[in-house]
TORLUM-79297 format. One record per atom (N, C-alpha, C): atom name; residue in three letters; x, y, z; chain. Coordinates in nm, 4 decimals. Example, Ala and Ser with C-alpha at 12.3 -4.5 7.8 and 13.67 -1.06 7.14 Angstrom:
BEGIN
<rec><a>N</a><r>ala</r><x>1.3190</x><y>-0.5690</y><z>0.7800</z><c>A</c></rec>
<rec><a>CA</a><r>ala</r><x>1.2300</x><y>-0.4500</y><z>0.7800</z><c>A</c></rec>
<rec><a>C</a><r>ala</r><x>1.3200</x><y>-0.3300</y><z>0.7800</z><c>A</c></rec>
<rec><a>N</a><r>ser</r><x>1.2850</x><y>-0.2250</y><z>0.7080</z><c>A</c></rec>
<rec><a>CA</a><r>ser</r><x>1.3670</x><y>-0.1060</y><z>0.7140</z><c>A</c></rec>
<rec><a>C</a><r>ser</r><x>1.2900</x><y>0.0030</y><z>0.7870</z><c>A</c></rec>
This chain:
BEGIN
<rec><a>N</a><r>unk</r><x>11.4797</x><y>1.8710</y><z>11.3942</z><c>A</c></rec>
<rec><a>CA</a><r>unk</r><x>11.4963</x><y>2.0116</y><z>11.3620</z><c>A</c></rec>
<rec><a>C</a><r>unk</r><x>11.5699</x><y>2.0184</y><z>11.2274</z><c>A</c></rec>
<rec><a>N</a><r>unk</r><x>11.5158</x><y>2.0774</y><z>11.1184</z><c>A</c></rec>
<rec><a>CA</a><r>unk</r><x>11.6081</x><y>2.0904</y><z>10.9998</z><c>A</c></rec>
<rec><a>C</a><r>unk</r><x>11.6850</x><y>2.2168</y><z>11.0227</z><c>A</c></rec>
<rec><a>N</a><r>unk</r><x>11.7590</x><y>2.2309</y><z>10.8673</z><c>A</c></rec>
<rec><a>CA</a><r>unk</r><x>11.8715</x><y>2.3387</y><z>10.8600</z><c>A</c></rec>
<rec><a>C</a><r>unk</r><x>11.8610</x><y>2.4795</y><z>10.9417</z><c>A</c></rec>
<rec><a>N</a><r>unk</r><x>11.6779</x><y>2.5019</y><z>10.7945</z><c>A</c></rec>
<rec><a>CA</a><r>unk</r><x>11.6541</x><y>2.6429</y><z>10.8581</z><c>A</c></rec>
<rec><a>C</a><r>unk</r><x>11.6172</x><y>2.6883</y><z>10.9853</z><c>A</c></rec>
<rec><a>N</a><r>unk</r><x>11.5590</x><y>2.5317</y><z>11.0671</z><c>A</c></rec>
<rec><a>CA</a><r>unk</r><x>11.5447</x><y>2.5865</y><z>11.2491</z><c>A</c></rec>
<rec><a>C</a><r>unk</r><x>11.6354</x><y>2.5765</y><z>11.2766</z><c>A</c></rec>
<rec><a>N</a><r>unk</r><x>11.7695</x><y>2.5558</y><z>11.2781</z><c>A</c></rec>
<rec><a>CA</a><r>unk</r><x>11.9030</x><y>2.5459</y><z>11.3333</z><c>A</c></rec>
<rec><a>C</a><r>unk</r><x>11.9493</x><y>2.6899</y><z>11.3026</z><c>A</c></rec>
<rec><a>N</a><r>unk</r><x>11.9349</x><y>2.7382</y><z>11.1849</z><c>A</c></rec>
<rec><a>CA</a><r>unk</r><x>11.9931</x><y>2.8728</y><z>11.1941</z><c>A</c></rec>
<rec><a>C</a><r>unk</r><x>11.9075</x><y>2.9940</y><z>11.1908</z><c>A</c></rec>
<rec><a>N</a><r>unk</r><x>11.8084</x><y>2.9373</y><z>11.2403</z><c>A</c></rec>
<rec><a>CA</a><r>unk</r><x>11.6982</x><y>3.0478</y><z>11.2870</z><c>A</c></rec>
<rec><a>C</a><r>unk</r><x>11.7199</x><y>3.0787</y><z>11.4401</z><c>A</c></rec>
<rec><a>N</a><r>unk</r><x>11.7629</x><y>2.9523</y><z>11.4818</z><c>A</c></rec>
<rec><a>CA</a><r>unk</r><x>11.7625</x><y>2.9456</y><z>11.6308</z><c>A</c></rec>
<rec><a>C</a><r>unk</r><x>11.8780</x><y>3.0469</y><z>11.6907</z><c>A</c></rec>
<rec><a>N</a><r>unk</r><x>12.0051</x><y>2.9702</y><z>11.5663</z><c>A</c></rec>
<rec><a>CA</a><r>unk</r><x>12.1740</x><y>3.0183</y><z>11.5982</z><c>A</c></rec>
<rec><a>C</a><r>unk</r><x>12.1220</x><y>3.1899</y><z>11.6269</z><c>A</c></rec>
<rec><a>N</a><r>unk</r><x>12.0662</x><y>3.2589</y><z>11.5243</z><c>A</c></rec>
<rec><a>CA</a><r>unk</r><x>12.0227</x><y>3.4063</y><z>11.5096</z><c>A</c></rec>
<rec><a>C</a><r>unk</r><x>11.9529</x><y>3.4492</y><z>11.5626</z><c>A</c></rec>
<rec><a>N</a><r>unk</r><x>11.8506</x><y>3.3470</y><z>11.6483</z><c>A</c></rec>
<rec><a>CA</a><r>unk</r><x>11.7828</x><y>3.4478</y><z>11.7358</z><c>A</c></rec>
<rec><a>C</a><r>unk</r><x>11.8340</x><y>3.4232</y><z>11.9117</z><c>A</c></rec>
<rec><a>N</a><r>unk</r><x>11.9494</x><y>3.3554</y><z>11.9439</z><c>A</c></rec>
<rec><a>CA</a><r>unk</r><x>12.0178</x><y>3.3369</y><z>12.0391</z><c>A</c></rec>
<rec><a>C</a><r>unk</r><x>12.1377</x><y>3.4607</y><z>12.0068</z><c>A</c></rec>
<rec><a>N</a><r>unk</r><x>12.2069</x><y>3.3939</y><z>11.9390</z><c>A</c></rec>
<rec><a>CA</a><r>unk</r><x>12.3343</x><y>3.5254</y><z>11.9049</z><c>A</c></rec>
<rec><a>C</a><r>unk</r><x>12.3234</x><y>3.6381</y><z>11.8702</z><c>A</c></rec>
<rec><a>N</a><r>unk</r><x>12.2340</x><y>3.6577</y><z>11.7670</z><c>A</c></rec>
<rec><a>CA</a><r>unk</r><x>12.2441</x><y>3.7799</y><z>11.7412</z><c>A</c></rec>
<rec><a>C</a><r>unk</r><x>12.2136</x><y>3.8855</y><z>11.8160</z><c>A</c></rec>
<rec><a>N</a><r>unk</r><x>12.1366</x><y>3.9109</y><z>11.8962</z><c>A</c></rec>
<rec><a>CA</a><r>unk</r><x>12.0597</x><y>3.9792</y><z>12.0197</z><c>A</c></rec>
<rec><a>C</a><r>unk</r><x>12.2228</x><y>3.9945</y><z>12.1311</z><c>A</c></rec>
<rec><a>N</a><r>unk</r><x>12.2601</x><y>3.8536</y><z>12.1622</z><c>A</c></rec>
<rec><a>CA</a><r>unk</r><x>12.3386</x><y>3.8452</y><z>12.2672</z><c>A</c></rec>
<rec><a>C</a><r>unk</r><x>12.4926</x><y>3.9399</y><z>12.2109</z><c>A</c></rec>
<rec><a>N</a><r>unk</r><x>12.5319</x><y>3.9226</y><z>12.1137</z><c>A</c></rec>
<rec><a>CA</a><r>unk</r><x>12.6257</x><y>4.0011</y><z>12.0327</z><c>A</c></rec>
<rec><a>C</a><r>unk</r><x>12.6338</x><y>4.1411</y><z>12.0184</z><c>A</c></rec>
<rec><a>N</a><r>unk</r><x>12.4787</x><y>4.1650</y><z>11.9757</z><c>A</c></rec>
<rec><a>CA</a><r>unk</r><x>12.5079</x><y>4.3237</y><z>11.9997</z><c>A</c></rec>
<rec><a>C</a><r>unk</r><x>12.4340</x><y>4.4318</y><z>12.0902</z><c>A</c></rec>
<rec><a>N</a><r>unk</r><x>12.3946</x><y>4.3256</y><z>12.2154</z><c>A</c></rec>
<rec><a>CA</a><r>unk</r><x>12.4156</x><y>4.3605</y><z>12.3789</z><c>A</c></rec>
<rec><a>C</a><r>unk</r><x>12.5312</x><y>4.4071</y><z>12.4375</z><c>A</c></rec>
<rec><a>N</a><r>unk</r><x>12.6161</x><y>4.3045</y><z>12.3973</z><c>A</c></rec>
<rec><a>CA</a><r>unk</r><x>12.7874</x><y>4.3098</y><z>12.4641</z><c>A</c></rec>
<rec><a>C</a><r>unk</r><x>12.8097</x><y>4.4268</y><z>12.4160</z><c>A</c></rec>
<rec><a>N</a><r>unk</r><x>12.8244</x><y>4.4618</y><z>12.2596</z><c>A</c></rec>
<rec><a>CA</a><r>unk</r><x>12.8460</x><y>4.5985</y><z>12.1793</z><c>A</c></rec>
<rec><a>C</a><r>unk</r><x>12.8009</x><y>4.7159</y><z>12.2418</z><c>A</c></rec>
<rec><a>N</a><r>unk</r><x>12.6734</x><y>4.6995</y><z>12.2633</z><c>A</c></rec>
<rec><a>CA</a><r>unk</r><x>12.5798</x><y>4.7932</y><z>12.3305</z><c>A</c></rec>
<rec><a>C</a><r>unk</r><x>12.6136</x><y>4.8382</y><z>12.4371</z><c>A</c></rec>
<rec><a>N</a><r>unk</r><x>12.6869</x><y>4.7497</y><z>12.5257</z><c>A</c></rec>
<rec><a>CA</a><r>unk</r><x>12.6995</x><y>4.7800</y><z>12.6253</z><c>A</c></rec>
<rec><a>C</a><r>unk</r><x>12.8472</x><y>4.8358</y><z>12.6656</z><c>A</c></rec>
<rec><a>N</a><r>unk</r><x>12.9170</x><y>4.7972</y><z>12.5685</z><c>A</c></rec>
<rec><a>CA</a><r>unk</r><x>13.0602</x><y>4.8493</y><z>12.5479</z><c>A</c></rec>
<rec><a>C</a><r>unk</r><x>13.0880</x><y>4.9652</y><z>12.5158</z><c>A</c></rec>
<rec><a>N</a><r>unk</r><x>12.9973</x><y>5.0092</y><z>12.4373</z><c>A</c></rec>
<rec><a>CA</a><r>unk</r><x>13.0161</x><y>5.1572</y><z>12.3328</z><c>A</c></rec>
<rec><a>C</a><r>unk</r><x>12.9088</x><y>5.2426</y><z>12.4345</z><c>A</c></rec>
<rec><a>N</a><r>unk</r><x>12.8230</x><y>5.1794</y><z>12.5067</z><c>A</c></rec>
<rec><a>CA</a><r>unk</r><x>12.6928</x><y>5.2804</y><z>12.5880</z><c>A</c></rec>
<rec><a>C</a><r>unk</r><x>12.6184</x><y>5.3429</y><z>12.5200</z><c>A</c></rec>
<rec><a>N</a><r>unk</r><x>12.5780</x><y>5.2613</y><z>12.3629</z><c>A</c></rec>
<rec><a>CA</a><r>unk</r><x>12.4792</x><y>5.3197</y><z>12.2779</z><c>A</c></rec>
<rec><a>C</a><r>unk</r><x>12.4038</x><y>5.1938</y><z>12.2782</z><c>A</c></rec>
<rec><a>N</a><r>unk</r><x>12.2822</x><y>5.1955</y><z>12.3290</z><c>A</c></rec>
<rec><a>CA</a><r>unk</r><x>12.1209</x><y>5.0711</y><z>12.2625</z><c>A</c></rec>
<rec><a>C</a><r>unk</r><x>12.1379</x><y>5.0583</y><z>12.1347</z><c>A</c></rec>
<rec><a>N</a><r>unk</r><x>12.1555</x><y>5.1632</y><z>12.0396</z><c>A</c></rec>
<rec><a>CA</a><r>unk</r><x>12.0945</x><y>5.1850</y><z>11.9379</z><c>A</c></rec>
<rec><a>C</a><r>unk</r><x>12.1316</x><y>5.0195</y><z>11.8576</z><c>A</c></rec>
<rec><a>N</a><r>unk</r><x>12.2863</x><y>4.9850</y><z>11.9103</z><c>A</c></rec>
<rec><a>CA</a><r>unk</r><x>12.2913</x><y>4.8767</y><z>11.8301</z><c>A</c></rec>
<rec><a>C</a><r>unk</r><x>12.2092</x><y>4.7319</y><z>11.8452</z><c>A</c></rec>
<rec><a>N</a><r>unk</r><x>12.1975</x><y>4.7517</y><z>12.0279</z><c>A</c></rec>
<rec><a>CA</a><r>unk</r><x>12.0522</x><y>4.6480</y><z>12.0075</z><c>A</c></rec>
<rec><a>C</a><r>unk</r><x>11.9411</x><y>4.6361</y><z>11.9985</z><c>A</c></rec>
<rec><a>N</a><r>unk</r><x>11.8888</x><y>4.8061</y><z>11.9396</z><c>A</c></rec>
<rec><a>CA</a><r>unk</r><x>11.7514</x><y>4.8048</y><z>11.9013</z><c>A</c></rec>
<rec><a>C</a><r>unk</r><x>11.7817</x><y>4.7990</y><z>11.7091</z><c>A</c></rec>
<rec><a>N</a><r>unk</r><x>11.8980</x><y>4.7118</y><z>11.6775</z><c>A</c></rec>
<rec><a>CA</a><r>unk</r><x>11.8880</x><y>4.7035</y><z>11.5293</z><c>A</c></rec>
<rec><a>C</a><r>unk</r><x>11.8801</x><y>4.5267</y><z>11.5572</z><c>A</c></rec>
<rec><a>N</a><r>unk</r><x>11.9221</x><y>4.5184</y><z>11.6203</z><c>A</c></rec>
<rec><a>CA</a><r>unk</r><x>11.9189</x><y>4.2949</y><z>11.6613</z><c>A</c></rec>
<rec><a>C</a><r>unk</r><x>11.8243</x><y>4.2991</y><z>11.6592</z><c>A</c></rec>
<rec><a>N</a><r>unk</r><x>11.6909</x><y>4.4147</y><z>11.6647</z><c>A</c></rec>
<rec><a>CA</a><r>unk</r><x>11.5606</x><y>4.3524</y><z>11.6650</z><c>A</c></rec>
<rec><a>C</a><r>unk</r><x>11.4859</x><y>4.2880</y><z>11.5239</z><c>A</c></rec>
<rec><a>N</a><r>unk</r><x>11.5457</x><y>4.3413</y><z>11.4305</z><c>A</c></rec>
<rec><a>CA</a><r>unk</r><x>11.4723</x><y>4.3450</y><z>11.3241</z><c>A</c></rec>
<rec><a>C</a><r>unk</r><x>11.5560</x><y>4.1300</y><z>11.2737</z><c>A</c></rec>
<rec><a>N</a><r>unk</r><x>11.6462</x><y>4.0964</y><z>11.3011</z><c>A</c></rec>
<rec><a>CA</a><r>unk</r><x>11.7391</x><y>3.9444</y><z>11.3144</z><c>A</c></rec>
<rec><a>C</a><r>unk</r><x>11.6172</x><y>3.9150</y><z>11.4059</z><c>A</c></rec>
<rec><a>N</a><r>unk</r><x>11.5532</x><y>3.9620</y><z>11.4788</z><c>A</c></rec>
<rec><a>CA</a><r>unk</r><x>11.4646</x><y>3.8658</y><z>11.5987</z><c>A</c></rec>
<rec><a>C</a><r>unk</r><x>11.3613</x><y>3.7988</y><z>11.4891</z><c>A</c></rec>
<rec><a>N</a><r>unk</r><x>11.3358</x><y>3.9456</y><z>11.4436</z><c>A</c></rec>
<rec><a>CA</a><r>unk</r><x>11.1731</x><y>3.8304</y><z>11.3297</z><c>A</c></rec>
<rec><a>C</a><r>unk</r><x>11.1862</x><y>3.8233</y><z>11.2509</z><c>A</c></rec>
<rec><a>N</a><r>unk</r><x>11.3210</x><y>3.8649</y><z>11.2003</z><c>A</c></rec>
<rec><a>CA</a><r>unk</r><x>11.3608</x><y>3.7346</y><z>11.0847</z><c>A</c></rec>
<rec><a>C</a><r>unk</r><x>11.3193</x><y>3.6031</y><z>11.1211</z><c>A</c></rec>
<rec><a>N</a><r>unk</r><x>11.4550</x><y>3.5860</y><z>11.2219</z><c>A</c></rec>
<rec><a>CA</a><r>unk</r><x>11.4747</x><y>3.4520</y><z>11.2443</z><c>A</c></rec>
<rec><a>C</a><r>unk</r><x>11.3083</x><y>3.3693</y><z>11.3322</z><c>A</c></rec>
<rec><a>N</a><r>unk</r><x>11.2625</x><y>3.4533</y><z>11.4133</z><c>A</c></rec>
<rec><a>CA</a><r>unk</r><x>11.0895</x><y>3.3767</y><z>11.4301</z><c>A</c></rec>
<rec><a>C</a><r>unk</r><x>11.0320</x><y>3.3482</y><z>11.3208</z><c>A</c></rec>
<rec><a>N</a><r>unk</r><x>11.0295</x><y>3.4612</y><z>11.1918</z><c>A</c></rec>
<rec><a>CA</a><r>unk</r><x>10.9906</x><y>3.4322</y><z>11.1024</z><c>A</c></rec>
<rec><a>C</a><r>unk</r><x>10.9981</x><y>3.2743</y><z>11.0305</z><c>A</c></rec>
<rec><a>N</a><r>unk</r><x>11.1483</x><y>3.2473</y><z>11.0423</z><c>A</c></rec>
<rec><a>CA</a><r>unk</r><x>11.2101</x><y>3.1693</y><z>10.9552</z><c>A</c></rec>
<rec><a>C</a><r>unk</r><x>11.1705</x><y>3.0159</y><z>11.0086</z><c>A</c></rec>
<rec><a>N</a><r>unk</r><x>11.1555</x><y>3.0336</y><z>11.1984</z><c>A</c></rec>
<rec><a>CA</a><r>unk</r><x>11.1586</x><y>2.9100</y><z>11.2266</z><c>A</c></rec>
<rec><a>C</a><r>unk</r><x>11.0050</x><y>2.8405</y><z>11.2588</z><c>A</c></rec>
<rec><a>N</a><r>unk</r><x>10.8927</x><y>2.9393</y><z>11.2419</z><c>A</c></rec>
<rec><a>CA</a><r>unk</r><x>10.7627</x><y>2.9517</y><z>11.1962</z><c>A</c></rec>
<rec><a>C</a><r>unk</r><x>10.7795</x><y>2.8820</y><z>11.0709</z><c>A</c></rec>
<rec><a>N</a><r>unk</r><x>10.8103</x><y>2.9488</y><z>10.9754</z><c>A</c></rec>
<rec><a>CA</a><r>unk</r><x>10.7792</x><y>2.8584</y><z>10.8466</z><c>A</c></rec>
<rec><a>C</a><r>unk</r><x>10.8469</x><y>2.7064</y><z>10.8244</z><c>A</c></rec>
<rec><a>N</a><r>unk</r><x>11.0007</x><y>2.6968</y><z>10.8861</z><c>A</c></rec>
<rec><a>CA</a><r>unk</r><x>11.0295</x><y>2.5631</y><z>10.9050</z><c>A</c></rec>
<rec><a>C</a><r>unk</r><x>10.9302</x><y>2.4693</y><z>11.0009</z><c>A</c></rec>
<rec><a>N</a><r>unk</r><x>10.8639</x><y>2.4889</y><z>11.0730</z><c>A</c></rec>
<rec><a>CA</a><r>unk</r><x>10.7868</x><y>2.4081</y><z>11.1642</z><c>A</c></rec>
<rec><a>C</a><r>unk</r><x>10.6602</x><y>2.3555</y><z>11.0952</z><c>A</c></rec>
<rec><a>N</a><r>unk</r><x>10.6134</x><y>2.4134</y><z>11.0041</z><c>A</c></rec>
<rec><a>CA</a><r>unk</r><x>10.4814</x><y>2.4204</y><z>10.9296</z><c>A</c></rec>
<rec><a>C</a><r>unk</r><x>10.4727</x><y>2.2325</y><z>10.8988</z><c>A</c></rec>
<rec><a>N</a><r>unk</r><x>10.3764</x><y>2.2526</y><z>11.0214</z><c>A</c></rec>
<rec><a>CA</a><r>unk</r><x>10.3337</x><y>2.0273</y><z>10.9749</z><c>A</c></rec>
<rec><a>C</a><r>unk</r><x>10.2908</x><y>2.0055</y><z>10.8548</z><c>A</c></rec>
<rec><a>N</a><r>unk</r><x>10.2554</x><y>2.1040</y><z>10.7233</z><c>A</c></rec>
<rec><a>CA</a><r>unk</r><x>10.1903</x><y>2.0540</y><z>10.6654</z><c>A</c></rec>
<rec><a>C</a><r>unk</r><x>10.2485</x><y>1.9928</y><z>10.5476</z><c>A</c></rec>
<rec><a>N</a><r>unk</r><x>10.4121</x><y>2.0324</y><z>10.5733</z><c>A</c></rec>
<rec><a>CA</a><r>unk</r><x>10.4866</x><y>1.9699</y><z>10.4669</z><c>A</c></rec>
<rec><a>C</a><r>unk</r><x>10.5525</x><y>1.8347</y><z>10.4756</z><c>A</c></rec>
């Protein structure tokens, strides 16, 4: 696994889980319907690190 799947991974584990807790503290979603947009980043990111062809 290189760098960028390591911190693709870190961000799409934490970040979601982080501002759940928030979410759920304050009793507004709104903050974990913004972790969504960190979700495909980070798929994004660990899609392009995987690419066999490099």
């Amino acid at each position: 696994m290189n760098r960028y799947q390591s911190l693709s991974l870190i961000i799409l584990i934490g970040s979601p889980l982080l501002f759940l807790i928030v979410s759920v503290l304050s009793g507004r979603l709104e903050f974990f319907y913004w972790s969504l947009s960190a979700i495909a980043i980070a798929l994004t990111l660990w899609k392009a690190g995987s690419n066999p062809e490099q």
